[in-house]
N, C-alpha and C positions, 0 to 999 in steps of 0.2 A: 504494500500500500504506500508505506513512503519513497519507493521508488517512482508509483506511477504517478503521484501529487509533483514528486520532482521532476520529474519528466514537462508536467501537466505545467508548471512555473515555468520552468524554460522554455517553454513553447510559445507561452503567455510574455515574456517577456524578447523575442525574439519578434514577436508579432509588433510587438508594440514601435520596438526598433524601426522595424520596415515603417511602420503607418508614421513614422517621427519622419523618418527620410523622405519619405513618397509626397509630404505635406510642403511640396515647394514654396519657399520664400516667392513674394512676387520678384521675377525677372524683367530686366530689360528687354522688349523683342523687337526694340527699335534698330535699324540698323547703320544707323547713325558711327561717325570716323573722326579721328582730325588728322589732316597732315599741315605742317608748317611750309611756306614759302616765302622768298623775299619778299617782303610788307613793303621795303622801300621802292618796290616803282609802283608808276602810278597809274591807280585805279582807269580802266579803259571808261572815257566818256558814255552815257548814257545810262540807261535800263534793261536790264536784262530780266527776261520770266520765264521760271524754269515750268516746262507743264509736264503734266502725267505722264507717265511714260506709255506707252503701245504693248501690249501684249499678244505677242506673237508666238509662243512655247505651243506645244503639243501639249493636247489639251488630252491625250488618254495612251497614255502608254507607262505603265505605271507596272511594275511585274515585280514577282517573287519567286526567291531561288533557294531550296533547302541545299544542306549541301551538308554531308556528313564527313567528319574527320575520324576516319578509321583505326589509325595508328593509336586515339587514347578512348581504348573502351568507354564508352558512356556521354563523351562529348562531343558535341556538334554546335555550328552557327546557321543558322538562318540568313540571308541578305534578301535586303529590299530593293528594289532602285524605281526612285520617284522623279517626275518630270515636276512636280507641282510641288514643290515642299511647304508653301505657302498654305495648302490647304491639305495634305496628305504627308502624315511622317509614318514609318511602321513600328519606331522603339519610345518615341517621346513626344511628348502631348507638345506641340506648338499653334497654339492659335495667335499668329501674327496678323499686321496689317498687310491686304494683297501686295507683293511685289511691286507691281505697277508705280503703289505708292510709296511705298516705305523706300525703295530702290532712288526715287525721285528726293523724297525729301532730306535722305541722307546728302543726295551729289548737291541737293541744294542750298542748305547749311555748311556743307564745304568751301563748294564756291563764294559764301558770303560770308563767311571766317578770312577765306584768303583775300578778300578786296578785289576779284578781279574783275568788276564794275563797279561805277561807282555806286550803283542801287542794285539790290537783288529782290526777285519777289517771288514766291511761288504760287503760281498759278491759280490751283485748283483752291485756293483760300484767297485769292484774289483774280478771280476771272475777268474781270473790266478791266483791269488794271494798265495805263498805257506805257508799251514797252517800244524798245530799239530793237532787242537782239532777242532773240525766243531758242531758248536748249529745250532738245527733247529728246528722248530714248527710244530704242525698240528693244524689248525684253525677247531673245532669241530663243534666248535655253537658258535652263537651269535644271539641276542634277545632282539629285541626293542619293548618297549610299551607302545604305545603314547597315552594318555587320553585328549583327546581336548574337551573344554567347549562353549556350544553355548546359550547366552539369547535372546530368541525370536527372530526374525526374519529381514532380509530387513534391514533397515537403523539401526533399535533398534540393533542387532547384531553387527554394525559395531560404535555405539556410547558405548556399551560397553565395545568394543575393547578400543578406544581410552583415554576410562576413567580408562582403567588400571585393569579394573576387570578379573581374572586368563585366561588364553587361554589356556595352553598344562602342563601334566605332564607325566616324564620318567621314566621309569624302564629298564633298560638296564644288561643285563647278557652275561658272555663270558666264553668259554670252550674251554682250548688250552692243548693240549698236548704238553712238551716242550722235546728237546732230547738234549745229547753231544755225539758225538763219538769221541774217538781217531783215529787220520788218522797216518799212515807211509809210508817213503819214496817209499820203493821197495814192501809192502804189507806183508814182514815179518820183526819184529824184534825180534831178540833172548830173550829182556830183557823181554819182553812181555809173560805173562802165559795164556794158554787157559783155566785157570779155572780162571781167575781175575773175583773176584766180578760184578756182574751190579747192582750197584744202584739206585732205586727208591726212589721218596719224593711225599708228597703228605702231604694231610688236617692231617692225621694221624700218618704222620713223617717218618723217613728214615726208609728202611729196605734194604737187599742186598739179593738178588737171581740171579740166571741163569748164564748166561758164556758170559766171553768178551773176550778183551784182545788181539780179531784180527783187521788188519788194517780193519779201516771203522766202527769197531763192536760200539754198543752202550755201554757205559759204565754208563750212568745215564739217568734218566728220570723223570717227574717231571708235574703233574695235575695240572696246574692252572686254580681256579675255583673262580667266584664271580658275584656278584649280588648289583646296588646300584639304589635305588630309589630317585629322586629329582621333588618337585612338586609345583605346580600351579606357573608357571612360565607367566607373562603379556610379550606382545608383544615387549615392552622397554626392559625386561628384556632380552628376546632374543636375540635382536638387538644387546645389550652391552656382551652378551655372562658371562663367570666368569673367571675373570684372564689371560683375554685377549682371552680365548679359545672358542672355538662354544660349548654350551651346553652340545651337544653329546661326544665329544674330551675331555674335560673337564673330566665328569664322567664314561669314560672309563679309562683316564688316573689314575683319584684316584683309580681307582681298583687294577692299575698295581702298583701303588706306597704302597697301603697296602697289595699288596700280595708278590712283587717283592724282599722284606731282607731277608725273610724264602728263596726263593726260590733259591737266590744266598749262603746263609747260607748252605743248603743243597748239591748246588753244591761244593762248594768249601771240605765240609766234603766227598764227593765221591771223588772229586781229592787226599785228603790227604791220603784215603786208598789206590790208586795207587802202 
């Protein structure tokens, strides 16, 4: 009998563990960055409004992979891989804002830390708002891929949990197409040439082809591309997120802060050929 009470306490107190961890702190699942740039030159004259970005991802292709490791009796992982992580995770509850947005309001906040105009505004919280220069994105892809870890079964799966042995690891990839166009008042202005450069940037660096220079027209554009793996994360770890942020938010956002100084570097070098 005093075995099976003691048994009956550990159980009870093992449970309780879990339900302490499982009890996430609220997280950040903004995906918000900072990178620093010379502050000392100066801000590009006018307005710039960043809008919503374009959702163009594959809207259903979403699969799951068992996949058993032989060599250690009893163990195996599961993967997921998600086209939507925004609205579908397979190891961890994220309910973020859409991509569309959250993607936008981070590069917008950036942009407007770094000064490189003189006003910034974002769009979708100020739709009237009168601008020069209009950024805006196409959400390509993005790519989750959740590796979750299971030892053996029933209770034993759920004491391993608790003893902190690895549950889930990430790999998360994102492909955004990013745009500026110049906007005008009345849709002509004389100082404007129809042969003005359009700008491109990418992994491979600027180059200038094709024709801008009309209201609306594109005058730069810009590939942002990355890939960042973070793993064997336990269920505490979860819980406590990194840097206040949910996992996933977290490791998108370092993507955007090591990709994001080229990218504004690159803008800024297409405004000065204006």
């Amino acid at each position: 009998m005093f075995n099976k009470n003691k048994c009956q306490w550990i159980v009870v107190v093992l449970f309780s563990v879990l339900i302490s961890a499982c009890a996430t702190s609220q997280l950040d699942l903004s995906l918000d960055f900072y990178t620093g740039l010379d502050n000392s030159i100066k801000p590009r004259e006018g307005v710039l409004g960043v809008d919503e970005f374009i959702d163009l991802r594959p809207q259903a292709s979403t699969s799951d992979t068992k996949k058993w490791l032989g060599f250690i009796p009893g163990v195996f992982w599961l993967t997921f891989v998600s086209e939507m992580p925004d609205t579908y995770t397979g190891f961890s509850d994220y309910k973020s804002v859409p991509f569309k947005i959250s993607l936008a309001q981070a590069i917008y906040k950036n942009i407007e830390q770094n000064r490189i105009f003189e006003r910034t505004v974002f769009l979708p919280r100020d739709k009237y708002a009168s601008i020069d220069y209009r950024f805006e994105g196409i959400l390509n892809r993005t790519v989750l891929k959740e590796t979750g870890y299971y030892y053996g079964s029933g209770v034993y799966a759920w004491i391993t949990r608790i003893i902190g042995l690895p549950y889930v690891s990430y790999e998360v990839s994102i492909d955004i197409t990013l745009i500026l166009r110049r906007i005008t008042a009345n849709g002509n202005n004389p100082l404007e040439s129809p042969l003005t450069p359009l700008w491109k940037g990418g992994a491979e660096g600027d180059f200038k082809g094709g024709k801008g220079g009309f209201s609306g027209e594109i005058i730069w554009t810009y590939e942002l591309k990355g890939t960042r793996r973070d793993k064997y994360y336990n269920i505490y770890q979860l819980a406590h997120g990194k840097e206040g942020k949910h996992i996933l938010s977290y490791n998108i956002s370092k993507i955007l802060e090591e990709q994001m100084p080229v990218v504004l570097q690159s803008m800024r070098r297409a405004l000065e050929h204006l």
